[in-house]
C-alpha positions in Angstrom: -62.7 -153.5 99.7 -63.2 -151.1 102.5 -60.1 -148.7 103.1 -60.7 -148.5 106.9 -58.4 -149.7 109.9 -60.2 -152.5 112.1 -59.4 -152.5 115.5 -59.7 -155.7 117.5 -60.1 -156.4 120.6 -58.6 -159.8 121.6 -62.0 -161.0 123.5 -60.4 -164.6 123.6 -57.4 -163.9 125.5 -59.7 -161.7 128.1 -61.1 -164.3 129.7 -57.9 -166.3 131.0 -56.1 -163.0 131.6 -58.4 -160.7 133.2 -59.9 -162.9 135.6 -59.0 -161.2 138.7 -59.6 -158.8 141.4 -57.8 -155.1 140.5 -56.5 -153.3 143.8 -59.3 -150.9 144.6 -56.8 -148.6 145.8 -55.5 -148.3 142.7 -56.5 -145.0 140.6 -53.8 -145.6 137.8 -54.3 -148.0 134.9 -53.5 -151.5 134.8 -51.9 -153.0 132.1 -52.1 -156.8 131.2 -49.8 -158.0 128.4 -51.9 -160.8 126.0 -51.4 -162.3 123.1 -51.3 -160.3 119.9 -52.1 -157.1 121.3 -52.3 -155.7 124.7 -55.1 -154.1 126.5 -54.8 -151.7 128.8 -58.2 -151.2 131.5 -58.7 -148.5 134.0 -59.8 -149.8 136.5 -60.5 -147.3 139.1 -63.9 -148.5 139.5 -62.5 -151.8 141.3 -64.5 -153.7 138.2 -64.2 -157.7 138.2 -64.1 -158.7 135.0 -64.5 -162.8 134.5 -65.3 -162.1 130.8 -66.0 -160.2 127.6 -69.9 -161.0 128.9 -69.0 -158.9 132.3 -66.8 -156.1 130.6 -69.5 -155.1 128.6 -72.8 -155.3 130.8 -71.0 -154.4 134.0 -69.6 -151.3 133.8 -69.2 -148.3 135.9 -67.5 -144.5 135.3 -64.3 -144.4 133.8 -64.1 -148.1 132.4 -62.3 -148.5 128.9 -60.6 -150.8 126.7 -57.5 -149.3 124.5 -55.9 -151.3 122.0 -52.5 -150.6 121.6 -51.5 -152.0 118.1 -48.0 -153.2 117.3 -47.7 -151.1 114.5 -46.3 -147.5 116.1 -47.8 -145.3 113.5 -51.4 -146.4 113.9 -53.1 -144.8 116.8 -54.5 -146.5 119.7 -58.2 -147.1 119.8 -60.2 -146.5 123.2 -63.6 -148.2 123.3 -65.4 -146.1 126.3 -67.3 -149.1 127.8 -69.8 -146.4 129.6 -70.1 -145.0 125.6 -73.2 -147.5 125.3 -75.1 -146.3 128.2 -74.6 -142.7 126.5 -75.8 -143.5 122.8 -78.4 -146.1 123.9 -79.8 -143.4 126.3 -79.7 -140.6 123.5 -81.8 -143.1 121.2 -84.3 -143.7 123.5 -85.1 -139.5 124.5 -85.0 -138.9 120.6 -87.8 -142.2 120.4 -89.8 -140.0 122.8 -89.0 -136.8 120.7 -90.3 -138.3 117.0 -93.2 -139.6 119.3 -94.1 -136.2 120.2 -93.4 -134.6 117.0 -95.1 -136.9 114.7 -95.5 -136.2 111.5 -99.1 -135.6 111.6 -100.6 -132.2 111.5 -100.2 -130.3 115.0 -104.2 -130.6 115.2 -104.2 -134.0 114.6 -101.3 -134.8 117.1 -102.9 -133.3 120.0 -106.0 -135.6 119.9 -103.7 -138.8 119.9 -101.9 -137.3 123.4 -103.7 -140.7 125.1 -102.5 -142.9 122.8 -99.1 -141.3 122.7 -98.6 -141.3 126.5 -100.1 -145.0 126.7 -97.3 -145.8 124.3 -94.9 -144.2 126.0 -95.9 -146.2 129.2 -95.6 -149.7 126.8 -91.8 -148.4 126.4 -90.9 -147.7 129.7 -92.3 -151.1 131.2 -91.2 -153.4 128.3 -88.3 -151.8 126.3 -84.3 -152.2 127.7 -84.9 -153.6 130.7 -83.4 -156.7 130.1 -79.2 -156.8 129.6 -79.9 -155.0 126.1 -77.4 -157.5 124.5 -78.9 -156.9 120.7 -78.2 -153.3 121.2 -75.1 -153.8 122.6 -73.6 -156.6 120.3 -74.6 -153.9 117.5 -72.8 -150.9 119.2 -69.7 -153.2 120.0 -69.4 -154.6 116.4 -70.0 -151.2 114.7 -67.1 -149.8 116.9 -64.5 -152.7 115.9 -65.8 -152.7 112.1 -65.1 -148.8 111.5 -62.5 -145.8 113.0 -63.9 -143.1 114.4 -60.7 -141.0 112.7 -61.1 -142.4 109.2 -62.6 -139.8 106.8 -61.5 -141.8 103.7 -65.1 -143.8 103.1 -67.8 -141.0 102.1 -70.1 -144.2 103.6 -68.6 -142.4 107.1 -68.4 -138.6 106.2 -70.8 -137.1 108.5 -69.9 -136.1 112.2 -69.3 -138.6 115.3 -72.6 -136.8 117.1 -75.2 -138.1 113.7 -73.2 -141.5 113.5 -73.5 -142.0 117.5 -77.7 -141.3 116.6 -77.9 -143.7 114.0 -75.7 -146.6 115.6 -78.0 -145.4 119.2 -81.1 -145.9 116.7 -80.6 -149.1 115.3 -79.7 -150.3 119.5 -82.8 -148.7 120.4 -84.7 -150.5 117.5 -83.6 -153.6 117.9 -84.7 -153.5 121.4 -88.2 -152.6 120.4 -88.4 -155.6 117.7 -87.2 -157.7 120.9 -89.8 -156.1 123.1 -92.7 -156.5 120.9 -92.2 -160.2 120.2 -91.7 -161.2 124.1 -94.9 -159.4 124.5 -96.8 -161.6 122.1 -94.9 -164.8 123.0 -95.3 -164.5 126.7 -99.3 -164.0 125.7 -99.1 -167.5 123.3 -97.3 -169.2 126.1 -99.2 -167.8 129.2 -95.8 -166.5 130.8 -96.0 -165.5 134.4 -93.1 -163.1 134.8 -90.2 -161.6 132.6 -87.2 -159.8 133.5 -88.2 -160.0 136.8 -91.8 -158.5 136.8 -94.8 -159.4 135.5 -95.7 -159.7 132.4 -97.0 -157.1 130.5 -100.2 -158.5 129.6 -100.6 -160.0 133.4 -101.2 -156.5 134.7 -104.4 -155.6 135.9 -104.4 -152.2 132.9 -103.5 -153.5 130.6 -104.9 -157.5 129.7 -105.3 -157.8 126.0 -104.6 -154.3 125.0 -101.2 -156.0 124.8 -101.8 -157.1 121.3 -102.4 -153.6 120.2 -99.5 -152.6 122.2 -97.1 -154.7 120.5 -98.2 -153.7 117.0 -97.7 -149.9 118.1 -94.0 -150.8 119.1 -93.3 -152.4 115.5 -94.8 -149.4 113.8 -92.8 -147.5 116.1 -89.6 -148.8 115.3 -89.9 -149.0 111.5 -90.8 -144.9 112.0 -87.6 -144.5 114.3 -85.3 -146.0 111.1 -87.4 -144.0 108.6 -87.2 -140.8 110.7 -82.9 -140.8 111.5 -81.7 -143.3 109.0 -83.7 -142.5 106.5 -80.8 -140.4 104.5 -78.5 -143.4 104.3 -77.3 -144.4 101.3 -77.8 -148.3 103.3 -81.4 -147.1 104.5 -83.3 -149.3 101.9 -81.0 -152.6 103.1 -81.2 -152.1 106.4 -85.4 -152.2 106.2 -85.4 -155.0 104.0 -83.1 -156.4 106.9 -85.7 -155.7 109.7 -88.5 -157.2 107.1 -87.0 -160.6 106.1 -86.1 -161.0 109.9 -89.3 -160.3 111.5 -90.7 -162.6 109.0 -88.3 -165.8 109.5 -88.8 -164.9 113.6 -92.4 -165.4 113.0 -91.9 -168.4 110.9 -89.8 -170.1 113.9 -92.7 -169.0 116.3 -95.2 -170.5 114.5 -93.3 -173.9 114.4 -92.3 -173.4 117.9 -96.4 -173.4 118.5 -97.5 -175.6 116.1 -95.3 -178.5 118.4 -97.7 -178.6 120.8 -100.8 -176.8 119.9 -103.0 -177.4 122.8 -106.1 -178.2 121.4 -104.9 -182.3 121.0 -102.3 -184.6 122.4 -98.5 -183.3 121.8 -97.6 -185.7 118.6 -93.8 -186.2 120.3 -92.8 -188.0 116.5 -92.7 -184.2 115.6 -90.5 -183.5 118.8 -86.8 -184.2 116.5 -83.2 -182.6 116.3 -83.9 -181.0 112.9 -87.2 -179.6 114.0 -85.8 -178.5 116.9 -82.8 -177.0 114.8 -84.9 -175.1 112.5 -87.2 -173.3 115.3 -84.3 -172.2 117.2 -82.4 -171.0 113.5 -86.0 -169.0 112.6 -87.3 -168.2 116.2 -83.9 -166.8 118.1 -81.0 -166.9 115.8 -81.7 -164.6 113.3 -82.9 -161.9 115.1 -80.5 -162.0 118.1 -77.4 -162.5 116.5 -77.2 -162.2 112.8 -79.5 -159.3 112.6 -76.8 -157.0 115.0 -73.7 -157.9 113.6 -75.5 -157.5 110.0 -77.2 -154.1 110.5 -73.4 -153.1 112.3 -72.1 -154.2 108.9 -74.2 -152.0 106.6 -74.1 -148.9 108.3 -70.4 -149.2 108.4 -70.7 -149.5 103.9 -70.2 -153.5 104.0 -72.7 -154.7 101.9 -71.4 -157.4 99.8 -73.8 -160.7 99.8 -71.2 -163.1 99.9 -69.4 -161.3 103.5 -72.8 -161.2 104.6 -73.2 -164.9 104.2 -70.3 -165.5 106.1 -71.6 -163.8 108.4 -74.6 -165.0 109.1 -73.5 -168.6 108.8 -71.1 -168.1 112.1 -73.9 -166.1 113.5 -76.6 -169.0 113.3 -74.1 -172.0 115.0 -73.8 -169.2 117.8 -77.6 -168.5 117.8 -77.8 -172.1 118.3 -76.0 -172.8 121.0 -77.4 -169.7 122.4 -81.0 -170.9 122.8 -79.7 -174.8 123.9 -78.1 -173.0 127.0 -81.7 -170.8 127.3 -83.7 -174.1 127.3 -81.1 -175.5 129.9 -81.5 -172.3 131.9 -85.7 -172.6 131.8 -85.1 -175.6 133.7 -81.9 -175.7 135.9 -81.8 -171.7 135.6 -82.6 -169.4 139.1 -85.6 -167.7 138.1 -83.6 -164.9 141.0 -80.9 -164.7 138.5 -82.6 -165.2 135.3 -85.4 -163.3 135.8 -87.9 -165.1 134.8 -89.6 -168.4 135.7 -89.0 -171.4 133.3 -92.3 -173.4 131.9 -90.9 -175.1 128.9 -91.9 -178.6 130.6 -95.5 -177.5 131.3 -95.7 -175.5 127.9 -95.0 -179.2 126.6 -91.7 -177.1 124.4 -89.6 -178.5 121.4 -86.5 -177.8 123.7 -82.9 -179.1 123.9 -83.6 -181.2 127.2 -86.2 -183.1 125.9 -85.0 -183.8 122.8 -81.5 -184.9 124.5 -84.3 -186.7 127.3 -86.4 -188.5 124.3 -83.1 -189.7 122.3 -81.6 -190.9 125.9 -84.6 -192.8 127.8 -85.1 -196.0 128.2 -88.8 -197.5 127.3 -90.1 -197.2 131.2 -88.6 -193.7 131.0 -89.6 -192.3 127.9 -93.1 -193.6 128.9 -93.1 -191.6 131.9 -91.5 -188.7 129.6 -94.2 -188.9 127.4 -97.0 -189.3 130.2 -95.6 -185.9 132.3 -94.2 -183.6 130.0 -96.5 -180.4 128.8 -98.9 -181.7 131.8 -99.3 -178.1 134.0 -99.7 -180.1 137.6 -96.9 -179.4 139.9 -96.6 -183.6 140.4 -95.8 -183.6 136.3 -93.5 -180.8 136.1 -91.4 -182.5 138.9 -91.5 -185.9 137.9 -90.2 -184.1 134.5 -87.5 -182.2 136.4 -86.3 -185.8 138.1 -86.1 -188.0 134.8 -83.6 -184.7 133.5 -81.9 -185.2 136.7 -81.9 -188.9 136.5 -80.2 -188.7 132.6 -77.5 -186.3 133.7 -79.1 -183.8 131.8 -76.7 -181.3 133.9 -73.5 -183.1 133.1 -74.6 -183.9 129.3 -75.3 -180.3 128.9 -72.0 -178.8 129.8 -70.1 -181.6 127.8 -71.8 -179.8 124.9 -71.4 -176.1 125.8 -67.6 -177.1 126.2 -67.5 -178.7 122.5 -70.0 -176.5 120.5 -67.7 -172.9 122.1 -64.6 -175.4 120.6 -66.1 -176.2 117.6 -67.3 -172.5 116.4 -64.0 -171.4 117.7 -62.6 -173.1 114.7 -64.6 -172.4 112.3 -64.4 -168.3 113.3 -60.8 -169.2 112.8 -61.5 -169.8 108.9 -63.0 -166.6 108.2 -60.2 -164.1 105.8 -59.4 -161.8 108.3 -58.8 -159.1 105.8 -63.0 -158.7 105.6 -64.2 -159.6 108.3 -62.2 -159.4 112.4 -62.5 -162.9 113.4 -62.5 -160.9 117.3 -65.9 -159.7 116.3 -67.2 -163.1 116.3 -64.8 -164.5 119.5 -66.1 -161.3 121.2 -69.8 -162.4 120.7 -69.4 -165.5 121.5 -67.5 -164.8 125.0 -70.3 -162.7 125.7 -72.8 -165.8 126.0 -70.2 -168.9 127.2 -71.1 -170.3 130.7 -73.8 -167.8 130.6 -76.0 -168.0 134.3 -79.3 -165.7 132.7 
């Protein structure tokens, strides 16, 4: 077993007792007594905080978490909230510095300059702009899982300024992997906008290069880990990590695809719970919740199958219930605050309203269901939108958010806390509930 201290941050106590207004007069630090620990946040940046969600994605200059412990001879720990922005943004100028300094002879490099400054251009419009929660959730767990004072674990025996890179790296990496498979999913699926602005294969320079694009931003990232994490002793584990993901993400895609192919009727018989279940495991859950957590837990030395398992196993239920609220937002979502606009009903989708839709409609109903739905006419898509509305699609899906957040509350609650902090997991999981994009 690791001989580290783990310092937790009580993320389910946050929301019930933070959920106010600090005086923005105020330039001292507030402290809030909580269960089990106590947190003390400066708030001199008049911050509301509604939730672990808000805390970390919302934060301005001089925003921290300290986690006072009851145990007098162990030191506080102070999580920086604005640390994030810093290491993210210190990934991303040493991307553009291995870009520039390839490994390619100096000869050589020159002639690709195009290329290099086209790929460069693919970064800037496509990579971090969204809320960056891969990165984030990777940064956040690899602070809770290891002290920054510990020099006890040879795993951590190299100075705060390389670790910082290589946590910065795997961010910055994960945000690429994200990038390059919205580029090729908003191609399969015709998307219109993302993150607010077009898509990146809508704009007028850029068409099918896309394709290319995308593979330059996976090559890219597998370079990135080779070029800055390629000295770890975890190095070899964490590539086979980004492999076997980027293959199960492409299994789920394909599945996702294959549901309604577009060259014949959608076969709705295909359109069931476990299909549904097993895209969502392959296509979203892997790569934007246990791959984080998991890469957070190798550089940190934890590399023992069986705490990996346990892991992931928590990490899937909440990668579930992750995509069921993104399928409710594609619908009952505003594209203002989500960023993009939903077409799951005209992309005739395997998603978590139509499969509650199918299993809850009459015979008139799911004959008009079946009629409408992956039908691109305005008419369809509303008609769609009214039989939802009609099955209290609304209402059924909060009954469920409330019970699924319940239900993997207890079974967080099982894991030994002596391996694993069971806050890293509440943490995550506060960080989606009741989520609005």
């Amino acid at each position: 077993m690791l001989s580290r201290n783990i310092h937790r941050i009580n993320s389910r106590s946050i929301v019930s007792s933070l959920s106010k207004l600090f005086d923005k007069n105020s330039s001292s630090t507030t402290t809030t007594t909580i269960s089990k620990s106590q947190l003390i946040i400066n708030t001199r940046s008049n911050l509301l905080i509604h939730s672990t969600r808000n805390m970390v994605t919302q934060t301005k200059p001089g925003d921290k978490l300290i986690q006072k412990t009851s145990n007098q001879q162990q030191p506080s720990t102070t999580i920086d909230l604005n640390e994030f922005n810093d290491i993210y943004e210190q990934a991303h100028l040493k991307a553009i510095d291995d870009i520039n300094n390839d490994e390619l002879p100096q000869s050589i490099n020159q002639s690709l300059n195009e290329a290099k400054e086209w790929l460069k251009t693919v970064m800037d419009y496509n990579v971090g702009k969204g809320k960056c929660n891969r990165a984030r959730i990777c940064w956040l767990a690899y602070r809770q899982l290891c002290s920054t004072t510990s020099n006890d674990d040879s795993l951590l025996m190299i100075n705060r300024e390389e670790k910082n890179l290589q946590i910065g790296i795997l961010g910055f990496c994960l945000e690429l992997l994200q990038a390059y498979f919205l580029i090729y999913d908003d191609i399969m699926d015709g998307s219109l906008t993302r993150r607010g602005q077009n898509c990146w294969y809508r704009k007028d320079e850029v068409g099918m290069i896309a394709i290319n694009d995308g593979v330059m931003l996976s090559s890219l990232m597998h370079y990135l880990l080779k070029q800055n994490l390629g000295s770890s002793p975890m190095y070899t584990k964490i590539v086979e990590l980004f492999n076997d993901v980027t293959r199960y993400t492409s299994y789920g895609q394909c599945l996702d695809i294959l549901s309604n192919p577009h060259s014949s009727s959608i076969d709705f018989s295909k359109f069931t719970q476990e299909r549904y279940a097993t895209i969502v495991q392959f296509k979203t859950a892997y790569y934007t919740f246990s791959l984080p957590i998991r890469l957070a837990m190798y550089l940190v030395g934890i590399s023992d199958p069986n705490v990996h398992q346990e892991a992931e196993e928590i990490l899937l239920k909440i990668g579930h219930f992750f995509q069921a609220q993104d399928d409710y937002l594609d619908c009952f979502g505003n594209p203002q605050v989500t960023g993009k606009i939903g077409t799951d009903i005209e992309d005739g989708k395997c998603s978590w309203l139509f499969i509650q839709a199918k299993n809850l409609a009459n015979d008139n109903q799911r004959k008009l269901l079946y009629q409408h739905y992956g039908c691109k006419s305005e008419e369809s898509i509303q008609i769609v939108r009214n039989l939802y509305k009609e099955l209290c699609l609304e209402k059924i899906f909060a009954e469920y958010e409330q019970q699924k957040y319940h239900d993997i509350c207890s079974r967080i609650e099982q894991i030994e806390e002596k391996i694993l902090p069971k806050d890293l997991f509440h943490m995550v999981l506060t960080m989606i509930y009741k989520r609005k994009q």
